[in-house]
C-alpha positions in Angstrom: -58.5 103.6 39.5 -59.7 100.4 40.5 -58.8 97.3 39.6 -62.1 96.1 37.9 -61.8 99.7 36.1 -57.7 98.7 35.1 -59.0 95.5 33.9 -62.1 96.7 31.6 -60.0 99.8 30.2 -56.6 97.2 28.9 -60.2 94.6 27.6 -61.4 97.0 25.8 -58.1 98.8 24.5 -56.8 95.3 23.6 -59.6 94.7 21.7 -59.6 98.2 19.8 -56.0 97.3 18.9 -57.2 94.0 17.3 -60.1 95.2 15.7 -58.0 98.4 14.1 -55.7 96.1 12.7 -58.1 93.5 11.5 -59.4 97.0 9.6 -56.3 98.0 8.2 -54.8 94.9 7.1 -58.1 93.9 5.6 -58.2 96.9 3.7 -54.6 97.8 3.0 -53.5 94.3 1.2 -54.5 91.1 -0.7 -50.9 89.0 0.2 -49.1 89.4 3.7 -46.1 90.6 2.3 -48.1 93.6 1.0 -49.7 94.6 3.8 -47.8 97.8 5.8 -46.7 96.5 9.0 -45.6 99.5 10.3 -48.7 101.7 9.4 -50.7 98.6 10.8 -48.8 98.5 14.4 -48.9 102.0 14.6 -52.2 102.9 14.3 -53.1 100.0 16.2 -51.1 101.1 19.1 -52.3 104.6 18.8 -55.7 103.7 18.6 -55.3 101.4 22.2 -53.8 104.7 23.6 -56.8 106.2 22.6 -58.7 103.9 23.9 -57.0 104.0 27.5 -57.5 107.5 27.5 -61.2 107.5 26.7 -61.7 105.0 29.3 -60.9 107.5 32.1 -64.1 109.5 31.1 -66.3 106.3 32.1 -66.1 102.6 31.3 -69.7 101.1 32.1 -68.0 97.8 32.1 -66.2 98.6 35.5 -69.7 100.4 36.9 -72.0 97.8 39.6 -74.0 96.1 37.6 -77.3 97.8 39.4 -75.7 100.8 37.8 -75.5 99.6 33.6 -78.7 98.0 34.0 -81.0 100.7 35.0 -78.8 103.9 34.9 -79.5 104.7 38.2 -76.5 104.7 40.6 -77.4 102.8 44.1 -78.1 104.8 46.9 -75.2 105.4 49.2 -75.5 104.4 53.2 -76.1 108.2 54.6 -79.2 108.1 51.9 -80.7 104.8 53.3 -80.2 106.3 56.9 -82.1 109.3 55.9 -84.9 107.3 54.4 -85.2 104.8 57.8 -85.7 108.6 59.7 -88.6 108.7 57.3 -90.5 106.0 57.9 -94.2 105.8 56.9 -97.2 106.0 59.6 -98.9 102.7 59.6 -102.3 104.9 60.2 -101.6 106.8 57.2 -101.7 103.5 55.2 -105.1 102.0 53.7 -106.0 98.5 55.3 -106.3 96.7 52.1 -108.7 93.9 53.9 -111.4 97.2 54.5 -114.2 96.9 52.2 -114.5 100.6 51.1 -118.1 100.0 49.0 -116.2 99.3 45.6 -116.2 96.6 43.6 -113.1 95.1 43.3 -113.5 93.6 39.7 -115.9 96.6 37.9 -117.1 94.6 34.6 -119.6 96.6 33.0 -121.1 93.0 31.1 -122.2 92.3 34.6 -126.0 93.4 35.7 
């Protein structure tokens, strides 16, 4: 556990607490002395333990951001190191200032 995941994983378990007992009390009560404390603070704390525990499955927050934009993790160095051992052979590769014949802009209005 790093400590960008420690830090995402108590965010978002602090706001689950806050958000279960803006739930509850909203629901529970139309005073403050009728609203159940106890059943508030404890399923608020059980739901931030929840929480903490999902978080060790994945948080995205704590991925690279390369990562939760695209879903595609970064290549590590031993995979850049193979691909340098692949480099492409400039002969291989079309010269793009060669006029093969084409034309470039084929507009069939044009006679």
């Amino acid at each position: 556990m790093t400590r960008t995941w420690l830090h995402a994983a108590l965010v978002r378990a602090v706001r689950t607490v806050a958000q279960t007992a803006v739930a509850l009390i909203g629901t529970s009560a139309l005073g403050v002395l009728d609203v159940d404390w106890i059943a508030v603070t404890s399923a608020s704390a059980l739901a931030g333990i929840v929480s903490v525990l999902t978080s060790v499955a994945g948080l995205p927050e704590a991925a690279p951001p390369a990562v939760v934009a695209t879903g595609i993790a970064p290549p590590t160095l031993a995979e850049l190191v193979d691909r340098a051992d692949e480099r492409v052979d400039p002969a291989t590769v079309p010269d793009p200032d060669e006029d093969d014949g084409e034309d470039p802009d084929p507009d069939p209005t044009d006679e």
